[in-house]
Backbone bond lengths (Angstrom), bond angles and torsions (degrees), N, CA, C in turn:
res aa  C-N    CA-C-N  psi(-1)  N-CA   C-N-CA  omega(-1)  CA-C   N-CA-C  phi
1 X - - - 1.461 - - 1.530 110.57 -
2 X 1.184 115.67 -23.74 1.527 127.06 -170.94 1.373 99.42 -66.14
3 X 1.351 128.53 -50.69 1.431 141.29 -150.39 1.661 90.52 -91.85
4 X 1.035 122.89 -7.53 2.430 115.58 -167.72 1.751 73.88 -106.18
5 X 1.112 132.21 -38.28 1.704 120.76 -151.86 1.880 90.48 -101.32
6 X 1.145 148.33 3.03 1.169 160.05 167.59 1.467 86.42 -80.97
7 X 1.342 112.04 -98.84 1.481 131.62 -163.91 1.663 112.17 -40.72
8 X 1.515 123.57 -37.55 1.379 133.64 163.99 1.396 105.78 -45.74
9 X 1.722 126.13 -55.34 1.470 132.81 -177.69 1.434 120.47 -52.38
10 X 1.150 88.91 -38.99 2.006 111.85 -166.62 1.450 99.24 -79.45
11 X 2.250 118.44 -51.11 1.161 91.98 -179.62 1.680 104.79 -68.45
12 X 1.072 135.94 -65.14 1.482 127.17 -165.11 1.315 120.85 -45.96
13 X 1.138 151.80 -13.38 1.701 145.93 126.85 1.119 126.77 -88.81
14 X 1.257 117.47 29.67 1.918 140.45 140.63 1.050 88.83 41.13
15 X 1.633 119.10 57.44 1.341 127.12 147.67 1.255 132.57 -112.38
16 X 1.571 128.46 129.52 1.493 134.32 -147.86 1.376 97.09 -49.44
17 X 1.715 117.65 140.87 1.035 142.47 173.54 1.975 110.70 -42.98
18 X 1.396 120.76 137.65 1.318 107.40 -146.98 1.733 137.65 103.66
19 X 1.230 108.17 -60.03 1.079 139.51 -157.58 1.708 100.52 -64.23
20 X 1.013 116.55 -27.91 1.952 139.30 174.48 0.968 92.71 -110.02
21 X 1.579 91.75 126.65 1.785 103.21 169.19 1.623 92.65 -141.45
22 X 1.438 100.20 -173.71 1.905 99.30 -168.57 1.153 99.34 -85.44
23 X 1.478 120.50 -11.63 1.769 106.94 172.69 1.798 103.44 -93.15
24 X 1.151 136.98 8.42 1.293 127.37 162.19 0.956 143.51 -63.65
25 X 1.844 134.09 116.07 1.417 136.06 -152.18 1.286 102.37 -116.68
26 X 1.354 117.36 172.22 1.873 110.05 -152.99 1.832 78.04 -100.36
27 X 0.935 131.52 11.62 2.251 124.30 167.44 1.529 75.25 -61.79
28 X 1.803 119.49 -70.18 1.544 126.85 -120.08 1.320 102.05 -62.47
29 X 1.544 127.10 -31.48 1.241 126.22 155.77 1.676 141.85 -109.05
30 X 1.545 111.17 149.52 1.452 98.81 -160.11 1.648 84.64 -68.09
31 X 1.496 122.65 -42.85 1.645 100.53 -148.65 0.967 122.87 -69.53
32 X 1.714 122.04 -2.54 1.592 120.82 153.13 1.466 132.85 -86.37
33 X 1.585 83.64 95.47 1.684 80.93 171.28 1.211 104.42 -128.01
34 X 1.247 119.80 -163.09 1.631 127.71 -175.45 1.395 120.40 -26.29
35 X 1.697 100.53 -56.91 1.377 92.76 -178.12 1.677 125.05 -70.19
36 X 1.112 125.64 -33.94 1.627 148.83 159.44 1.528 88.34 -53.16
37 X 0.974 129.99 -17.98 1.807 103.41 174.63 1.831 108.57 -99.30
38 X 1.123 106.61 -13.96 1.169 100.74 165.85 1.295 146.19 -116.37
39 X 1.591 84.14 13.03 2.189 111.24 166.68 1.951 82.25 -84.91
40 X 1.224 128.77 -65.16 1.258 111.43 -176.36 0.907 123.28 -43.95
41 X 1.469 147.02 -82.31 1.453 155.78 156.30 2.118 101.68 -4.12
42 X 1.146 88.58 -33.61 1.466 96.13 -176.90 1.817 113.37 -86.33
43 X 0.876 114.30 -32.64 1.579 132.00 -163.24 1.663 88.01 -96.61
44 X 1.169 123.78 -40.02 1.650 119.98 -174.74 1.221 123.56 -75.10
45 X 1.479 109.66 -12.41 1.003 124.77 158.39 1.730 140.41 -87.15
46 X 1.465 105.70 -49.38 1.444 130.77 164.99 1.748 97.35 -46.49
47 X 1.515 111.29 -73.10 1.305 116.69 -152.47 1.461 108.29 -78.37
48 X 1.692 110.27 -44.39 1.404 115.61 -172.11 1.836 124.67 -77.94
49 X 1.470 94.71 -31.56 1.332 116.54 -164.39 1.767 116.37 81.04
50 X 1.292 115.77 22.26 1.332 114.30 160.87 1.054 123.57 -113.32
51 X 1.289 105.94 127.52 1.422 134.12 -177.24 1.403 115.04 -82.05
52 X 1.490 121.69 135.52 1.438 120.17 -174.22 1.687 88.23 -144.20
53 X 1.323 108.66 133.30 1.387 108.48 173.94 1.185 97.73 -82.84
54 X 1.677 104.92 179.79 1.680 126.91 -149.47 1.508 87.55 -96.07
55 X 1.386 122.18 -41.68 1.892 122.02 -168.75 2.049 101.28 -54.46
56 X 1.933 95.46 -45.28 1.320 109.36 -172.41 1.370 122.16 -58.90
57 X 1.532 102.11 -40.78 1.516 121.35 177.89 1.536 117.91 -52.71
58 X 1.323 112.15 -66.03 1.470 128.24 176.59 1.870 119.45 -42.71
59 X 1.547 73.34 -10.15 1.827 80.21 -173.16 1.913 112.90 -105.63
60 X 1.233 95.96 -4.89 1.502 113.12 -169.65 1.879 105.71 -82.32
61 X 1.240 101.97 118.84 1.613 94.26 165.79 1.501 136.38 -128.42
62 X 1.387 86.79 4.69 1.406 96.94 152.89 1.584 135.12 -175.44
63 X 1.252 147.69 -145.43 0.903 135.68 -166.52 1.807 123.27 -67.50
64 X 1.224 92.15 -48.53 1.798 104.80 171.83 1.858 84.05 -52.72
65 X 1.291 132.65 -98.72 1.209 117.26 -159.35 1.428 114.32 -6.70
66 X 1.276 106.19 -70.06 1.503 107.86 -157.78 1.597 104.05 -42.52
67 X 1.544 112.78 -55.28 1.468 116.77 -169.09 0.976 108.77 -65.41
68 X 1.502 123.64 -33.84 1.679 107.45 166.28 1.543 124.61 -39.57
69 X 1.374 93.21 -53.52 2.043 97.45 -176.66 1.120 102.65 -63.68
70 X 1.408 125.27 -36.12 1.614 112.21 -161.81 1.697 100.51 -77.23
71 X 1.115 123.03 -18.49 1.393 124.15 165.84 1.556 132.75 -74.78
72 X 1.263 100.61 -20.22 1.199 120.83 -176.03 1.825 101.59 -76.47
73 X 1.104 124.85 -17.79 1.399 118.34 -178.46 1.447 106.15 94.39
74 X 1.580 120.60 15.85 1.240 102.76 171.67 1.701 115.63 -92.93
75 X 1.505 104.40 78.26 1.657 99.84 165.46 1.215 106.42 -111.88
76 X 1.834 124.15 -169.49 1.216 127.48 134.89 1.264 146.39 -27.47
């Protein structure tokens, strides 16, 4: 799951493959900002079936976050 929610990040800020790693925080790149955080949050859901609430989201800044929740059992 680590490697579909990597590759989800990378395609949605159409940044060369690599470029996201699990220590990556949305500073390290410009093309994540607000809006790129919420095509993800959006795409992790649609595609993955994990659900991250909006309180949870806002609090996330970077990649470890994300995999935290998605580990945490918060899907569908």
């Amino acid at each position: 799951m680590k490697e579909k929610i990597i590759d989800l990040i990378t395609e949605i800020l159409r940044v060369p493959e690599g470029t996201v790693t699990e220590n990556t925080r949305m500073e390290d790149l410009e093309e994540w900002d607000s809006l790129a955080q919420v095509l993800i949050i959006g795409e992790l859901e649609s595609r993955l079936g994990i659900v991250i609430p909006l309180e949870e989201a806002v609090e996330m800044t970077g990649v470890a976050d994300i995999l935290e929740k998605a580990a945490s059992g918060r899907t569908e």
